[in-house]
C-alpha positions, 0 to 999 in steps of 0.5 A: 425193763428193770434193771436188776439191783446188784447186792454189795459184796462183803469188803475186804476188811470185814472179811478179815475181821470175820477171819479174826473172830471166829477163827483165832477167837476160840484158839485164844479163848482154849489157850486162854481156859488151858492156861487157867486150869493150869495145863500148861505149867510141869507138875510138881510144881 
C-alpha cells in the first residue's frame, strides 16, 4: 500500500504576513494617495 503525502499547511507567520499585506496594504496605500491629493488637510488653507 502507498502511503499518502500529506501537504504542508501554511505556517502561522506567513499567514500573518499574507493578513499584512493584503489587508492593511491598501488601507495605507488610500491613506497614503488621500493624504497626497490633500483630502485630508481644511480648506481654506
Amino acid at each position: 500500500m502507498t502511503k499518502l503525502i500529506k501537504e504542508k499547511e501554511p505556517s502561522n507567520a506567513l499567514k500573518k504576513i499574507v493578513l499584512l499585506v493584503f489587508g492593511l496594504g491598501p488601507i495605507f496605500i488610500m491613506i497614503w494617495f488621500l493624504n497626497s491629493q490633500g483630502f485630508f488637510t481644511p480648506p481654506g488653507t
